[in-house]
N, C-alpha and C positions, 0 to 999 in steps of 0.2 A: 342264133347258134347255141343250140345249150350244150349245156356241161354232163357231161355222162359221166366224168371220174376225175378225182382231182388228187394229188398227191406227191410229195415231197415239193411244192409247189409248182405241179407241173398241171396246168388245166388241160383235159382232152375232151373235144366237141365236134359232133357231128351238124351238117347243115341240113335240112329237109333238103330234096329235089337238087342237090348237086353235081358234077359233072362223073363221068366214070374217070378212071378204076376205081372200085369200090376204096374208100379211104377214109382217114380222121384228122383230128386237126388239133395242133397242141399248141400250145401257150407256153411258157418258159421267161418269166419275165418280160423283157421287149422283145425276146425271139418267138419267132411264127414256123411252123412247119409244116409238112402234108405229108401223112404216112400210109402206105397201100396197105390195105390190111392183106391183102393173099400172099404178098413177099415180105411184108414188112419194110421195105425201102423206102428211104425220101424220096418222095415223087418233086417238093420241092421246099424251100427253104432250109435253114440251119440250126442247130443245136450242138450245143455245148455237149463234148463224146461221150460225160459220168451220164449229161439227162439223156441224152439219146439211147445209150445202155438201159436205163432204166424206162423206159419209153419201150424199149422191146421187147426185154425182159414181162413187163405185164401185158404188152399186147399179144404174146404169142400163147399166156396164160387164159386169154382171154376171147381169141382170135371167133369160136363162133358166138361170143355174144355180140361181137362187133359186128358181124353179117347179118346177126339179127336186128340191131338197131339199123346198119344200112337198109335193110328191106323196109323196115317200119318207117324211119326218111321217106325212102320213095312212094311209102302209101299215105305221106302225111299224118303216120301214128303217133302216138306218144313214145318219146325213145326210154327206155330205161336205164337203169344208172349199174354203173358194172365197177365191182369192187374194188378198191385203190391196189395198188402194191404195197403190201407189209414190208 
């Protein structure tokens, strides 16, 4: 699962070949999430409401690099790394 962007300690990773809705996957300490990228909503787990804030805050900054790395996933490409939140 690599790491596409990391910051304020928050790791977000995408998996090659995994399930639909297109989505990304965050770290937060011991917490785990799943975030849709075309709504931005927990598809599932939890997060503390400042990291989650800040988890949407850069995803919606970000939203078509994210589709880009989802396509590249499903072609088995190399995903590229998309800039943290300042």
């Amino acid at each position: 699962m690599p790491a596409i962007s990391r910051f304020f300690g928050i790791v977000i990773t995408m998996n090659y070949n995994d399930h639909s809705p297109p989505h990304f996957h965050v770290r937060y300490g011991n917490r785990k999430a799943l975030v849709a990228i075309d709504t931005l909503g927990l598809i599932r787990g939890h997060l503390p409401p400042r990291v989650l804030g800040f988890v949407v805050e850069w995803a919606s900054q970000h939203r078509a690099a994210l589709a880009e790395n989802w396509d590249l996933a499903k072609r088995q490409q190399p995903l590229q790394p998309i800039q943290p939140l300042e």
